[in-house]
C-alpha positions as CSV (number, residue, x, y, z in Angstrom):
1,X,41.4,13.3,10.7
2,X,42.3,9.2,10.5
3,X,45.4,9.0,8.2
4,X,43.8,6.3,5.4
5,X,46.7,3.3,5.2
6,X,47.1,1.9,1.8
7,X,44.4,0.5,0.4
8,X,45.0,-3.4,-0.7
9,X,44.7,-4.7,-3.8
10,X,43.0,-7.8,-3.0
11,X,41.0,-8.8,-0.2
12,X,43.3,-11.2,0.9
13,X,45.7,-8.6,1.8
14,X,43.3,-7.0,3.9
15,X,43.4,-8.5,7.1
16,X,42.1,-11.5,6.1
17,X,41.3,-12.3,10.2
18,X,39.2,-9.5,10.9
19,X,36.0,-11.0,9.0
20,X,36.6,-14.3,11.0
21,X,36.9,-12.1,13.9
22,X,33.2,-10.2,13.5
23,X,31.6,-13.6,12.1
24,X,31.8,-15.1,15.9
25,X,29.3,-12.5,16.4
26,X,26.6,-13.8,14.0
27,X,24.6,-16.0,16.5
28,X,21.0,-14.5,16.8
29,X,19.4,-14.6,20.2
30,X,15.4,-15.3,19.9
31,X,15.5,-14.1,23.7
32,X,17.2,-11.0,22.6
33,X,15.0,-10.6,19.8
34,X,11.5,-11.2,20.9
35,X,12.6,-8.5,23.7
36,X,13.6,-6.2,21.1
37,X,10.2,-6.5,19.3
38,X,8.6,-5.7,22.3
39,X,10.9,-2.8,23.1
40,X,10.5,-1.2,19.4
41,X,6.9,-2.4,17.8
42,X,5.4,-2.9,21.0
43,X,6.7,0.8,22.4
44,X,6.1,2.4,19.3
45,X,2.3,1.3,19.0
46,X,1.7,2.5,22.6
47,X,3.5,5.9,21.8
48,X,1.7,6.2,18.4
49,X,-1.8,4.9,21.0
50,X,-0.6,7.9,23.5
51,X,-0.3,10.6,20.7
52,X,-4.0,10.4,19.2
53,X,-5.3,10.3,22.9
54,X,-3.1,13.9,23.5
55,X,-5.2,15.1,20.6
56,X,-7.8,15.3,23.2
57,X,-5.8,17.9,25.4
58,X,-3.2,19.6,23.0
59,X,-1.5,19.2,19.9
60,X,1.5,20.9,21.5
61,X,2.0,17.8,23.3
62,X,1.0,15.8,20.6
63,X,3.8,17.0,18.7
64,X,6.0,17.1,21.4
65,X,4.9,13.3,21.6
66,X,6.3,13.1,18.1
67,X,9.9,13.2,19.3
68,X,9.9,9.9,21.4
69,X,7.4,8.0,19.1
70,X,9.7,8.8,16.3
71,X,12.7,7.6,17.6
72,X,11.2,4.1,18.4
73,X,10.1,3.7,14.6
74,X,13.7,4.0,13.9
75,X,14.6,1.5,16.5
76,X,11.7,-0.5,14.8
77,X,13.0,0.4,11.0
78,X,16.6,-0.9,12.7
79,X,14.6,-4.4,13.2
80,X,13.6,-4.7,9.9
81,X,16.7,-4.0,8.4
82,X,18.2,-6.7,10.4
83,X,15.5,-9.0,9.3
84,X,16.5,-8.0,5.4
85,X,20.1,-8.7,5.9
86,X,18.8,-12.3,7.7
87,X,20.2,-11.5,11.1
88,X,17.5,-11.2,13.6
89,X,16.6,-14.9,13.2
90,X,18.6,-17.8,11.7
91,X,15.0,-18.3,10.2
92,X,14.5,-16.8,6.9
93,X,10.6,-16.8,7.1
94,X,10.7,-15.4,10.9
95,X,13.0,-12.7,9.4
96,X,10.6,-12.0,6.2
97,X,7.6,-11.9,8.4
98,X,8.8,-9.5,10.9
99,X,10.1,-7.7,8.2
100,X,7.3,-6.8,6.6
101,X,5.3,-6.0,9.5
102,X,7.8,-3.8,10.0
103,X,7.0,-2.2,7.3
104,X,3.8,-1.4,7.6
105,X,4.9,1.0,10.5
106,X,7.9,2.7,8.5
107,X,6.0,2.4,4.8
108,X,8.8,1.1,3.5
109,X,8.3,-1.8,1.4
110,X,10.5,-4.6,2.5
111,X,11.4,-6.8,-0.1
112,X,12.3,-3.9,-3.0
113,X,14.5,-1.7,0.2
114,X,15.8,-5.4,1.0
115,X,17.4,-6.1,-2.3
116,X,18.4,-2.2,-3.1
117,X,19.9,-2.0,-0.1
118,X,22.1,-5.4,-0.5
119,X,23.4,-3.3,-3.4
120,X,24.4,-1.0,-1.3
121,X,26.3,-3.2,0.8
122,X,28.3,-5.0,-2.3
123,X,29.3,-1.5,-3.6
124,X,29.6,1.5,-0.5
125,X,32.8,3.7,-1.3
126,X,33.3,2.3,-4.9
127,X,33.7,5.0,-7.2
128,X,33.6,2.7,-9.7
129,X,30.6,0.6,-9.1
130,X,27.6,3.4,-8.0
131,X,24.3,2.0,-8.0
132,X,22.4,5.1,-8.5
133,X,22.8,8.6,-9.3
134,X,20.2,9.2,-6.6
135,X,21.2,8.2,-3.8
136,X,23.0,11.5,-2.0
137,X,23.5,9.8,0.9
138,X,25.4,7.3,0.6
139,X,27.1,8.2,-3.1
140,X,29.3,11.2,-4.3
141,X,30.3,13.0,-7.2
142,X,33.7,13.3,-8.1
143,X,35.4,17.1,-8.5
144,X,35.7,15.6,-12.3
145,X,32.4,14.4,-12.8
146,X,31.0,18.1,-11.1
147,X,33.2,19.7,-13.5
148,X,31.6,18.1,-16.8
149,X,28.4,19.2,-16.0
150,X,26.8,21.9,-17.7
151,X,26.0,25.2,-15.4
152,X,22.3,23.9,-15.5
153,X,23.5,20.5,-14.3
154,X,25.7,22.0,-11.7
155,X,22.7,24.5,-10.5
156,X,20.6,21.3,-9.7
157,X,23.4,19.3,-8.4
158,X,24.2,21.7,-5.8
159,X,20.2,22.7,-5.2
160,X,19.1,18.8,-4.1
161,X,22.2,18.2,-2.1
162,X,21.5,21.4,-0.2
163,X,21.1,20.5,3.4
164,X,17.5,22.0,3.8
165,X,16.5,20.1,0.8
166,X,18.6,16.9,1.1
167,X,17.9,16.3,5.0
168,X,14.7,18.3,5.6
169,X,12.8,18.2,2.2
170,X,13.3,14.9,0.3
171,X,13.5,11.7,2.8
172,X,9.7,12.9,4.0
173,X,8.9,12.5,0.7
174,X,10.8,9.5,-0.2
175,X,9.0,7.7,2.8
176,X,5.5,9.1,2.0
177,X,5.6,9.4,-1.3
178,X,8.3,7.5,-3.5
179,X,8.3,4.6,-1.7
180,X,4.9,3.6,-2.6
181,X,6.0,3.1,-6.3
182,X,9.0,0.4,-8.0
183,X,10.8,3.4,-7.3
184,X,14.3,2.0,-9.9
185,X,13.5,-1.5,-9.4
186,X,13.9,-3.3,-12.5
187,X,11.1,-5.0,-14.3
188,X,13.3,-8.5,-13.6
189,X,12.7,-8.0,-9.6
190,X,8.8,-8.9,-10.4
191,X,9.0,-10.2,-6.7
192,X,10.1,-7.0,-5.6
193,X,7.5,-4.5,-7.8
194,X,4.5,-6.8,-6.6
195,X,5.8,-6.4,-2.8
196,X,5.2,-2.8,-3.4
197,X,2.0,-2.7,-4.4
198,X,1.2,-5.1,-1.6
199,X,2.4,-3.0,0.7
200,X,0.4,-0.2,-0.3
201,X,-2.2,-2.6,-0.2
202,X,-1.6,-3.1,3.8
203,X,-0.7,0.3,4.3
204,X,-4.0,1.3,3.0
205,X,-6.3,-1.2,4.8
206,X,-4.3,-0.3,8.3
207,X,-4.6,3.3,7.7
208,X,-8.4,3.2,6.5
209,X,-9.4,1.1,9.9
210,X,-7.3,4.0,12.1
211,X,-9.1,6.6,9.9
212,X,-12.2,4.6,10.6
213,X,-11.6,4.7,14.6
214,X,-10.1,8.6,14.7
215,X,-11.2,10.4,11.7
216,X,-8.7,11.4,8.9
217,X,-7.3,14.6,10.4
218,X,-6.1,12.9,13.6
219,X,-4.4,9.9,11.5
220,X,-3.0,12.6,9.2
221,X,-1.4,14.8,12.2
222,X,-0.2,12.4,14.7
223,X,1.1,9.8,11.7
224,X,2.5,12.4,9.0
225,X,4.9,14.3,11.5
226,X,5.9,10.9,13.1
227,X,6.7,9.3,9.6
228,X,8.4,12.7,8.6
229,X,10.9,12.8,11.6
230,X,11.6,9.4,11.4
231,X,12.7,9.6,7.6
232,X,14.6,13.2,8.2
233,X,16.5,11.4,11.2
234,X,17.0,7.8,9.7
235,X,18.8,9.4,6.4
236,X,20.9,11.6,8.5
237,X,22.0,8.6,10.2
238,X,22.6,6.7,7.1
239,X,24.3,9.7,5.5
240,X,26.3,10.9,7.9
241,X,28.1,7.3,8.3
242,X,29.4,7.4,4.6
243,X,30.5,11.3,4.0
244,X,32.3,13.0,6.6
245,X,35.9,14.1,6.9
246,X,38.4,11.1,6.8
247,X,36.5,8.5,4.1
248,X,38.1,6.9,1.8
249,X,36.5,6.1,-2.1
250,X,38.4,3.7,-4.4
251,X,38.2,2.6,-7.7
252,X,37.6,-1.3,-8.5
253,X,41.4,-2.1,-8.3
254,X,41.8,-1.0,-5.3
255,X,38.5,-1.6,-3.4
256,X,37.5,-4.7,-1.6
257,X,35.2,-5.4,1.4
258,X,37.2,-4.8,4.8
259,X,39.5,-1.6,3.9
260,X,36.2,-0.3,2.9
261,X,34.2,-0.7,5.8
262,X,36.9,0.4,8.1
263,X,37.8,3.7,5.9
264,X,34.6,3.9,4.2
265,X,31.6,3.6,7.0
266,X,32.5,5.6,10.4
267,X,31.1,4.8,14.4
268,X,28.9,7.3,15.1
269,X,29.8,7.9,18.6
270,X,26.1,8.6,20.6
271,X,24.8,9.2,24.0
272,X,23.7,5.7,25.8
273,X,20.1,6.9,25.5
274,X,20.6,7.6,21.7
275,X,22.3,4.6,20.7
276,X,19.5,2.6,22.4
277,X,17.0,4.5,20.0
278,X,18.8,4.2,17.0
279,X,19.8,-0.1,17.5
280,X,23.4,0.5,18.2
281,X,23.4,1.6,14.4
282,X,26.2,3.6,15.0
283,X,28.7,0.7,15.2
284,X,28.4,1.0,11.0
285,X,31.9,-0.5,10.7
286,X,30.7,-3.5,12.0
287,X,27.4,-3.5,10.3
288,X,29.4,-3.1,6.8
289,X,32.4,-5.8,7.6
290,X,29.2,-8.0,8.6
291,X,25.7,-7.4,7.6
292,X,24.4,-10.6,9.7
293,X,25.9,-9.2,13.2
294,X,22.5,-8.7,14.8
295,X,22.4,-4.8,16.3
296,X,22.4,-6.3,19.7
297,X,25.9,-7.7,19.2
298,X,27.6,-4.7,17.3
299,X,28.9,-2.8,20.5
300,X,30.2,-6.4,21.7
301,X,32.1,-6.9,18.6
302,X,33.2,-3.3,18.4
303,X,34.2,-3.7,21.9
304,X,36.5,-7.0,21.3
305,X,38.3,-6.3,18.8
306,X,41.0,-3.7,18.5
307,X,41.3,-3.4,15.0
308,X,38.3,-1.6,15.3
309,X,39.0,0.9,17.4
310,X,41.0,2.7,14.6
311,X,37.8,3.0,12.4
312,X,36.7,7.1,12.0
313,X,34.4,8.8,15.3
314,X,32.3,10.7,14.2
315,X,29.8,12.9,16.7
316,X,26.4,15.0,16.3
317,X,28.9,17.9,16.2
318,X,30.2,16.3,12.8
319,X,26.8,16.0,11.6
320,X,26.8,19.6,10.5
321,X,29.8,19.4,8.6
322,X,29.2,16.3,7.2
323,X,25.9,17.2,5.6
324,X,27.9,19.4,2.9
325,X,30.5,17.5,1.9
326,X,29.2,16.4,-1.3
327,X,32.7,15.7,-3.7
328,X,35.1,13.3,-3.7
329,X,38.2,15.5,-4.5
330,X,40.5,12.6,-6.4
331,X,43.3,14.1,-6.9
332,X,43.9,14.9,-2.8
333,X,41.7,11.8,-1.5
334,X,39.2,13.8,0.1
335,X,35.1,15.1,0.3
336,X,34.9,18.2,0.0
337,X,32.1,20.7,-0.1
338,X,31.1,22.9,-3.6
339,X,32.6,25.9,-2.2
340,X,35.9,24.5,-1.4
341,X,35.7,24.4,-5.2
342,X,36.7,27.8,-5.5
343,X,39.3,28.1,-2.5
344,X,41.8,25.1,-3.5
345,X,44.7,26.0,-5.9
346,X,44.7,22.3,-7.5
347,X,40.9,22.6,-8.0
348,X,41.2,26.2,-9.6
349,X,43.9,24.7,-12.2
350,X,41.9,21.7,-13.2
351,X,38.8,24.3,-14.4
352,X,41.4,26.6,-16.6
């Protein structure tokens, strides 16, 4: 487990150099990213093209066709969050309009999951300052907060941050489902609402010409289990990244930006094959210390600068373990799951 050093008071106090340090890694490559569009849109369509022509032969290797396909519309969801943070081109409107085609192929609306997730970015780890009470990937509940609940409150707490239902159940359905509504977006992000219902728009008119072409059954089993893997993998990256065993959460007094993504977001050690699939995502310290560090250039930066190399590993084996750690134990500085409720001493006193 990484020792956490004291957390800083101000940002200037935390290594002021390291941010100048990752900014030298900004520069977007329009070589590098035309070949990345080709390598994740252009590979996903012809993966998505080879599954309904397997329907043909076998839906066993359709669905076994649903492994690969799925992990390029990550590498393609990877692309348009680049293009929401502004750092796959030094054009905004190149970055918009890749964006939202994008987002036709994850159906993820791009302008509302822009500006929600920019929230995310100016808060991560900030006990103080959580967004939502919905996001269980990313948030926490402290041992306090659990505590004032009532048994009812508790009961559901624990049910919809079970595993099964967190990672397996609900980001489906958030990518089929909730996504296609202003899903808490303000009525002053008019911008944001309308891009929603455009997207739907899109989504409908693409979907209606492949139903048009294969008939409704095929578009419904090659694109449901591709959109369904995608979502159950892309939040276990996500999640896994922000709770696991070593993360640090601060109040406003003592948060601020760098301390925070160097104790607060982990590298997510993968496989070469992996890491190509899911847009070097795993270098999340970077990503968090610098959201305009194109994915291409994360491993470089990771790779040059040894402050870095302190920052939390974490594996697939962690992934397990991870995926129950749900509280933020205060008192010791430390997640913890909801039955190490009932084992620690200091946890036991605080209920009596």
């Amino acid at each position: 487990m990484l020792k956490p050093f004291p957390l800083p008071r101000t940002a200037s106090e935390a290594q002021p150099g390291l941010r100048t340090l990752v900014a030298t890694f900004e520069k977007s490559s329009v070589a590098r990213s035309a070949i990345q569009i080709a390598t994740s849109i252009g590979l996903y369509l012809a993966a998505n093209g080879a599954m309904y022509w397997s329907l043909h032969l076998s839906y066993l290797l359709t669905l076994a066709l649903t492994v690969p396909t799925a992990g390029l519309l990550v590498r393609v969801f990877i692309v348009q969050h680049d293009c929401g943070h502004g750092a796959f081109f030094r054009s905004r409107r190149a970055n918009d309009v890749v964006g939202m085609l994008c987002s036709l192929l994850t159906f993820t609306p791009y302008a509302n999951w822009r500006r929600q997730h920019n929230c995310h970015h100016g808060s991560w780890n900030n006990l103080d300052r959580r967004v939502s009470n919905t996001d269980i990937y990313s948030e926490c509940i402290t041992v306090e907060e659990y505590r004032a609940l009532s048994r009812w409150g508790r009961l559901k707490c624990r049910l919809y941050r079970h595993p099964v239902v967190a990672q397996l159940i609900i980001p489906p359905l958030v990518f089929l489902f909730v996504y296609r509504i202003p899903f808490e977006t303000p009525k002053s992000w008019v911008r944001e609402r309308r891009g929603v219902y455009l997207t739907n728009i899109a989504l409908l008119a693409v979907l209606g010409a492949l139903v048009t072409v294969f008939g409704f059954w095929s578009v419904v089993l090659v694109q449901v289990p591709v959109i369904a893997l995608t979502a159950i993998i892309g939040v276990l990256l996500f999640s896994i990244q922000h709770r696991f065993d070593g993360v640090v959460w601060a109040r406003q007094g003592e948060w601020n930006l760098v301390t925070a993504a160097v104790q607060g977001s982990s590298y997510f050690k993968l496989p070469r094959v992996l890491q190509w699939f899911t847009g070097n995502i795993g270098f999340h310290h970077v990503h968090h210390l610098n959201p305009r560090v194109p994915n291409y250039r994360l491993e470089a930066c990771h790779a040059a600068i040894p402050a870095l190399h302190a920052v939390k590993t974490v594996t697939w084996r962690d992934a397990f373990k991870a995926s129950r750690m749900m509280l933020w134990d205060e008192a010791n500085r430390r997640m913890i799951r909801f039955a190490d409720i009932r084992r620690t001493p200091y946890l036991r006193s605080v209920s009596a």
